[in-house]
Residue, then its C-alpha position, 0 to 999 in steps of 0.5 A: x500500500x505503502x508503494x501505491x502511495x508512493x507511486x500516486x505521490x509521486x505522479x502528482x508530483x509529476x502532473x503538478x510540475x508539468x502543470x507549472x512548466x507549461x503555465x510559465x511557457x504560456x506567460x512567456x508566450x503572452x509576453x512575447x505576443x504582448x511584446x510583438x504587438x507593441x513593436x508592430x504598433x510603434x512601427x505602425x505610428x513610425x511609418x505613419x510619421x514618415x509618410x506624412x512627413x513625406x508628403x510635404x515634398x509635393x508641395x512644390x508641385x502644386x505649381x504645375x496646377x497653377x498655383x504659386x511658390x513662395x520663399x524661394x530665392x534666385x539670382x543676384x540683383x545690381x545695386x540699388x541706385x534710386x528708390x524714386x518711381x520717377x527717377x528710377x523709370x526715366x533711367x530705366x526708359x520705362x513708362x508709367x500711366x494712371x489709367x482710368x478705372x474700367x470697372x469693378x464688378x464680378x462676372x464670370x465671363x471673359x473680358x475684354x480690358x480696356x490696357x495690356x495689361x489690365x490695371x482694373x476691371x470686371x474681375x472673376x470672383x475669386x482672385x489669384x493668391x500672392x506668390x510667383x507662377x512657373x511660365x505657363x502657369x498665368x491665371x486668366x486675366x480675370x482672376x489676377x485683375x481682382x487681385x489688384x484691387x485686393x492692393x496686389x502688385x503684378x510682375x510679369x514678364x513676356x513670353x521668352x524670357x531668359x531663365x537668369x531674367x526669370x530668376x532675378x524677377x523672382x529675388x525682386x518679388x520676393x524683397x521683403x516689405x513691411x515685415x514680410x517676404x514676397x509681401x502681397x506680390x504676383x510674378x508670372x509670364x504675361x499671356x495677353x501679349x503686352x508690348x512689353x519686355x517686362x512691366x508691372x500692374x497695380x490697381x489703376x496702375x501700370x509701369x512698362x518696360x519695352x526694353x529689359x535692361x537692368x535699370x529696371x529692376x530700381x524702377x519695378x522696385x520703386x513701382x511696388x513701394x509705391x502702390x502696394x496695399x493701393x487697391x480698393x479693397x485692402x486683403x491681408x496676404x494670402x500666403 
């Protein structure tokens, strides 16, 4: 009886250390689980960061759809010689003129502007955003015309332009001004033909260059000094 004993003794014994053994494997085993989904989550929250971080690099590329960049810089620009609108043009052999206003009403049709280019007018409801356009990527007259009366000062250079032109305009509208870069500025290929090699619009207001040479750069400057913030409608900048 004794060795029966014994024997019933001895395989509990055995069945509750087995019992133990496989409850310890089973808590490693959730731990391990446990600390598998952890890791699988924090890759997930890293990945998700990574991606949305990625996706700030299209940003530029809303400038193939028509929209403007901003805050960039481009070429080196002579030396300031005048800040006078007056002086700066007549160095320059650039025009200015005040023509009349044409109108101020919202249409959604085309328009035919009475000056190339347009300085006032029936404009489109919503107007073009600050900023400088990639060639090629001009809003309609009708939307940049609403900008001017919004106080917005238009650069626009012909169709052709050097890159090196191009990139200079681009420092040039990007100047800072009350406090802030590229402060209520447009910059874009012109696409109404105007006979000049590079000029600049404000509301009612219009300096033209027909023979780029690097004066004009003192007289555009002058021109934005001047009529920024002049139109009928003052509109904080939009970018």
């Amino acid at each position: 009886m004794a060795s029966r004993q014994e024997e019933k003794a001895q395989r509990r014994r055995e069945r509750e250390a087995a019992e133990k053994a496989a409850a310890s494997a089973g808590s490693r085993n959730k731990r391990v689980q446990l600390a598998l989904a952890a890791f699988l989550g924090i890759a997930v929250i890293v990945g998700v960061v990574i991606v949305v971080a990625g996706g700030g690099s299209d940003k530029g590329s809303m400038a193939g759809t028509g929209n403007p960049t901003s805050g960039t810089s481009g070429a080196a620009l002579p030396p300031v010689r005048t800040r006078d609108l007056a002086t700066a043009a007549k160095a320059a052999g650039c025009t200015t003129s005040s023509p009349k206003i044409e109108g101020s009403t919202h249409v959604t049709t085309k328009v035919t502007y009475g000056t190339n280019p347009p300085t006032s007018g029936n404009h489109n409801p919503d107007p073009s955003l600050d900023g400088v356009y990639e060639p090629g990527d001009t809003p309609e007259p009708e939307h940049y015309v609403h900008a001017l009366e919004h106080g917005r000062v238009e650069i626009q250079y012909k169709k052709g332009t050097s890159a090196k032109i191009i990139s200079q305009l681009e420092t040039l509208a990007n100047e800072p001004l009350n406090g802030k870069d590229a402060y209520k500025v447009l910059l874009f290929e012109n696409n109404t033909n105007m006979p000049y090699d590079v000029a600049a619009t404000a509301w009612g207001q219009l300096i033209g260059c027909k023979t780029f040479n690097e004066k004009d750069f003192d007289a555009l400057r002058a021109f934005r000094l001047k009529y920024v913030d002049k139109g009928t409608e003052i509109i904080p900048p939009n970018n």
